[in-house]
N, C-alpha and C positions, 0 to 999 in steps of 0.2 A: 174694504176700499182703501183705506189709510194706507195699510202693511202692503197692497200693490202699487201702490204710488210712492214708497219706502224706496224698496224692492227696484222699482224701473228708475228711479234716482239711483241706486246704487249700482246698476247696469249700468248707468248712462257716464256716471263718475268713475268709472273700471275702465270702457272705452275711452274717452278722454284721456285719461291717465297713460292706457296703452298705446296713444295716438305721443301725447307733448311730453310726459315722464317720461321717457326714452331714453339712455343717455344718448349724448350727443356726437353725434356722428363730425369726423372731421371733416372743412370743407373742402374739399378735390375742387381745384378750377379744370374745366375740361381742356382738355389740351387740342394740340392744333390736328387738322383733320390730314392725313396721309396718302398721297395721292401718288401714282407713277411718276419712277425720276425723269421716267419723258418729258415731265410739265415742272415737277421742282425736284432738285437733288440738295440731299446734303452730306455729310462726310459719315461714317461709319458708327463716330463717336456720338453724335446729333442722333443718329436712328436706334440706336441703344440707350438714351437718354428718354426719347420717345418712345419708345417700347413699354418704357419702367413705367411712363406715364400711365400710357392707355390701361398698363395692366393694374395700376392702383386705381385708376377708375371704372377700371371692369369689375374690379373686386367693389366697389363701392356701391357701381350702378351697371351690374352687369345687363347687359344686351347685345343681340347683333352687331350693332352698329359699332360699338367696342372695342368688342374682338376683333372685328375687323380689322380696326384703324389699329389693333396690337400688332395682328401680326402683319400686315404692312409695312410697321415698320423693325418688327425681328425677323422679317423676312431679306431685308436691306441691313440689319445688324448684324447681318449672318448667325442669327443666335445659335447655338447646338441641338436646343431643344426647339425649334421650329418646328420641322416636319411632325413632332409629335402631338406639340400643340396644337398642330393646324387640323389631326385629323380630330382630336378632341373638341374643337371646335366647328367641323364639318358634320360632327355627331347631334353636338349641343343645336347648330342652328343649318340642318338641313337645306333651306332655300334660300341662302344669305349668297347673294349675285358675291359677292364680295370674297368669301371663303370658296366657294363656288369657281370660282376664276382661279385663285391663289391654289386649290388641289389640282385642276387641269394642268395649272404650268407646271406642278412638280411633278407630275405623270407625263407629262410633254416632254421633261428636263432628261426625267431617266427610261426616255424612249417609247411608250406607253403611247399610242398616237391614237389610238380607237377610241381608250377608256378617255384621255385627252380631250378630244373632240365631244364626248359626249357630256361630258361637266363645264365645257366650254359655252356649249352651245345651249344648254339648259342656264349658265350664268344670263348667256346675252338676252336670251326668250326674257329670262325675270324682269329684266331692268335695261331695254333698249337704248339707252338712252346711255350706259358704262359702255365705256369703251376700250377699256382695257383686253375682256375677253377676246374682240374681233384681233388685235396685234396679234395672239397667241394663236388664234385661228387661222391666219395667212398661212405662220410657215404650217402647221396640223395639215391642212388642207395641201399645201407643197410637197408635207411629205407620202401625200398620198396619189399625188399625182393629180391633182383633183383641179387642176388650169378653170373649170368655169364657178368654182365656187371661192378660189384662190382671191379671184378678179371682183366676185360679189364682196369681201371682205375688205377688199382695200378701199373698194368704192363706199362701205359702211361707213371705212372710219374717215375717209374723203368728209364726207356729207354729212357725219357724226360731230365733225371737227375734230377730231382724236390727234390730230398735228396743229402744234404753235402754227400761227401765222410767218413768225419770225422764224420757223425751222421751214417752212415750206418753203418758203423765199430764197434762203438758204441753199438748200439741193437746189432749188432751180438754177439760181445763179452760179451753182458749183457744175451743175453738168451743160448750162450755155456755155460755157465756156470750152468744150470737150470739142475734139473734130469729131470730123464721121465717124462713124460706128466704131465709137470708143467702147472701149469694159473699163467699168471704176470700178473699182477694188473698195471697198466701204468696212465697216466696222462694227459698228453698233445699232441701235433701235432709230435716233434720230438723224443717222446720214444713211439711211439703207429702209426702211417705209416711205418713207417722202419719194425717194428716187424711184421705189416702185411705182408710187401711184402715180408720180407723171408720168414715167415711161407708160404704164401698162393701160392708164384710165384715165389719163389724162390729154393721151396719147401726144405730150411733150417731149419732141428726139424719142420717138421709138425705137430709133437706129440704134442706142447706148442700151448699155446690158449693167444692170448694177448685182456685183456681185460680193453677197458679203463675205466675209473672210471667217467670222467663227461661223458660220453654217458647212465650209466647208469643211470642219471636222466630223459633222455625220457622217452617215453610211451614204446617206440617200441623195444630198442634196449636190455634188460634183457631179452628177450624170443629169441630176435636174436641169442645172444650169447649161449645160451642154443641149441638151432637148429646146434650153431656149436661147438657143446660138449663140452661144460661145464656140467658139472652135473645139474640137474634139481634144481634149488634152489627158486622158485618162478613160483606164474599162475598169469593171467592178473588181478583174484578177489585179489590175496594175495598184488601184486604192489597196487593196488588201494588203498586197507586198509591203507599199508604204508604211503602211500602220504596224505590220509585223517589226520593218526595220526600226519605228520610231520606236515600239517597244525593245529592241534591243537596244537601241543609242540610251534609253533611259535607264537602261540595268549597268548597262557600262559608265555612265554617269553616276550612279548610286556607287558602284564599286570603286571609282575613283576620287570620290567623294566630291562630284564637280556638283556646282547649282545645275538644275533641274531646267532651269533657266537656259543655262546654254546650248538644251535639246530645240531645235525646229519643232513645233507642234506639224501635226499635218496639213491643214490647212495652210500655214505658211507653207509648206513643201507643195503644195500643188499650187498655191500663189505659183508658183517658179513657173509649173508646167504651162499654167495658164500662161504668162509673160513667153514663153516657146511659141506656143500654139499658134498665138493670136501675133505672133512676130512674120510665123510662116505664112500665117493668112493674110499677111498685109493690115492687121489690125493693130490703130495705138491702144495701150493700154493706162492708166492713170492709178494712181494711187491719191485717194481723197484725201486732203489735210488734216480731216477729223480721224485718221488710221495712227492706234499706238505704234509705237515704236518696239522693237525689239534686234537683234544683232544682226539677224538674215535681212528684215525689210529696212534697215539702216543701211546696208550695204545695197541693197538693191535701190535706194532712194540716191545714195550717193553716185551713181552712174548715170540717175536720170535729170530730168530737167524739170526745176519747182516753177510753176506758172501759177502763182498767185495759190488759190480755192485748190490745188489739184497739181500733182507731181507725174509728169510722166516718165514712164518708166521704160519703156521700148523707144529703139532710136528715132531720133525728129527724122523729118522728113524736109523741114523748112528750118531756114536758119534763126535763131534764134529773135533777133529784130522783130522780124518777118511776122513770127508765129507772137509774141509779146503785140507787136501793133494790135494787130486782128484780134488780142486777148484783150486789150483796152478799151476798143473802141467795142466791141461786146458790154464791155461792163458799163462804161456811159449808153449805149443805145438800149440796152435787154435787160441789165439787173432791176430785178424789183426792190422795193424797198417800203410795201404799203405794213409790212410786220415791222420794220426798223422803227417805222414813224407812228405806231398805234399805242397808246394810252396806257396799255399793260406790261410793255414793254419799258417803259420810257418812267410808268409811276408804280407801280405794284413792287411791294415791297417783300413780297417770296424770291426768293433765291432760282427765278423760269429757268430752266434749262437750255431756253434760248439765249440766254444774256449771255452765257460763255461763248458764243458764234461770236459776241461781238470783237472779241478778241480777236479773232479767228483773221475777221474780215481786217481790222491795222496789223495784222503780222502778214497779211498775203500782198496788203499795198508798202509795206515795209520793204518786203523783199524784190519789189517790183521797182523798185527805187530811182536806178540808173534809167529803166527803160520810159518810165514815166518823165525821167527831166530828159530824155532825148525824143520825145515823142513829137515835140513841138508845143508851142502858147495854147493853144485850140485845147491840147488833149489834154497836158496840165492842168490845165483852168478849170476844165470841167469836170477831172479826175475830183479835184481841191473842191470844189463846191460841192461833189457827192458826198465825200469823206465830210465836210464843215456842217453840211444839214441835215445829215441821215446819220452818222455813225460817232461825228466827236462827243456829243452828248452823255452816249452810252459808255465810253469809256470811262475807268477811273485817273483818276488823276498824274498819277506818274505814268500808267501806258499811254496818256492823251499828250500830256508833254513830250515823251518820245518821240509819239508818234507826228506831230505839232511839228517837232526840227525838221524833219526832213522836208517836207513842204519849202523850205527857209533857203535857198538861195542868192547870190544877184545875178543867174541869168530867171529866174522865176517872172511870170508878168504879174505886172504892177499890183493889179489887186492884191495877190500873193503877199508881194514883199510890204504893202501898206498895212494886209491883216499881219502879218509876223509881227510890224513895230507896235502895234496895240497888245499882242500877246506876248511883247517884251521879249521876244526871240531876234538876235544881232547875230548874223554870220558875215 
């Protein structure tokens, strides 16, 4: 009896020991959690920074949830070893909504639309409630031609919330502003989702076709758009030619030794065709203000006319004045502003991807300048009270001073010029 009571003391002080004798592990604070640059972005340098993180804590405390947030953000660090990682990690944790989504898009990326779809749609089953998967599902289901399940996806991420507040508001007030049956020309994820789901499911200005500009470098998606009335501006023999020439311009580029840069991608070459098409059909066409820049849509932007949110590119119809009035008094009567003025916006200290809009919106009343001090007292005043309660806040300090002077005249009404002398602005 003794020698077992020895014995189970000497078990129990082995466990022990293998439990707190340990050496001591160092402590990892977990790092910040990696979400779509839809909702926060940061620069290249930051998501490689983060990367090293997650993976010293994966090494520490590997799990799911981990890996995840690694390659999230070596996904956004462009790491080289990405795609490898990710499938070692699709290995490692099979039903991870997260990994799950992240191998769809790269089968989405390099054209794979079935396989796509089906890791997509098994992400969103896991975890209804990510909303990541449904974006990537839009165009999937786009490229497949698939209109009633396209429209179930946008309405997910509608009702999902998967759009800021402050981005919805955003494309709204970018395409109130558009005439009839405008085409906007868009860009990226959050001037070109939003624009769908009002047009499509929202059904705000049906009439507007948002069409983005890198989708038109696939095979599929220039006839798509045309299928949803755009004016015919290309057949699948005419894309083809295209793409054959741009691959010539790029080989004579290389042999020249010129940047790679100064080739038109395709897409911007059928930008052109669209801007034809939709000229002969009587249709204005717009370039969104969130659209990068490059040498072709710089020249094309230079013939056209910047109206605040939205540059149009096909000749006005109405004289300038004309078309500015009716663009102002749109933005006092129609813009929203319940995302400019919400709590996340205004105090959350992530880097939203909405807060760069706010720029967006003092460079569009910047440039509207002249039209707003010749608009009259009325339009002024009410322009100046939008800008003072909804957007000066948001600004930082020197775009808010900038933007602060222009306001600052003596034909300005009084209120005007009484707020200038408190913000110590003298013209």
């Amino acid at each position: 009896m003794k020698n077992t009571a020895i014995f189970a003391a000497a078990i129990l002080l082995t466990s022990f020991c293998a439990i707190t004798c340990r050496s001591p592990q160092k402590d990892l604070e977990r790092p910040e959690h990696i979400v779509s640059w839809r909702q926060v972005t940061y620069d290249s340098a930051t998501y490689a920074k983060l990367a090293r993180l997650w993976k010293d804590y994966d090494d520490a405390y590997p799990s799911e949830e981990a890996y995840g947030n690694w390659m999230y953000a070596a996904r956004y660090a462009k790491d080289p070893e990405f795609e490898s990682l990710l499938k070692k990690g699709g290995d490692k944790y099979p039903s991870s909504p997260i990994l799950l989504y992240l191998l769809g898009n790269q089968k989405q990326t390099h054209g794979a639309y079935v396989e796509a779809i089906q890791l997509l749609e098994r992400s969103a089953a896991l975890d209804p409630g990510y909303m990541d998967p449904w974006f990537s599902l839009v165009v999937a289901y786009m490229s497949r031609d698939d209109r009633e399940r396209t429209d179930v996806a946008l309405r997910r991420i509608l009702e999902g919330g998967g759009v800021q507040d402050e981005v919805m508001d955003f494309n709204y007030n970018m395409i109130a502003g558009l005439e009839a049956n405008a085409i906007l020309i868009t860009n990226g994820d959050n001037d070109t989702y939003p624009g769908w789901i009002l047009t499509r499911i929202v059904k705000f200005r049906p009439d507007v076709n948002i069409v983005n500009r890198s989708l038109l470098n696939t095979e599929w998606y220039p006839l798509s758009v045309v299928k949803d009335g755009v004016p015919p501006f290309i057949t699948k023999a005419g894309r083809d030619s295209l793409s054959a020439q741009m691959e010539t311009d790029f080989n004579e580029a290389k042999q020249k030794k010129l940047p790679f840069s100064s080739v038109p991608l395709l897409g911007d070459r059928l930008v052109v065709r669209i801007i034809d098409a939709a000229q002969r059909a009587g249709r204005p066409v717009y370039f969104a203000c969130t659209l990068d820049d490059n040498t072709l849509l710089r020249e094309l932007k230079s013939h056209g006319r910047s109206l605040g949110l939205a540059t149009l590119v096909t000749p006005a119809t109405k004289p300038y004045e004309a078309q500015c009035r009716d663009l102002l008094n749109t933005w006092i009567r129609d813009f929203r502003t319940g995302g400019l003025d919400s709590w996340r916006v205004r105090y959350e200290k992530n880097p939203r991807s909405g807060r760069m809009l706010m720029h967006i919106y003092a460079a569009a009343l910047s440039s509207l300048r002249n039209p707003i001090s010749s608009a009259g007292g009325e339009v002024q005043l009410s322009l100046f009270r939008w800008y003072r309660d909804h957007l000066l806040v948001l600004l930082p300090t020197e775009l808010a001073d900038q933007t602060n002077a222009m306001w600052c005249g003596k034909s300005a009404p009084r209120e005007i010029q009484d707020w200038c002398k408190k913000q110590g602005i003298h013209r």
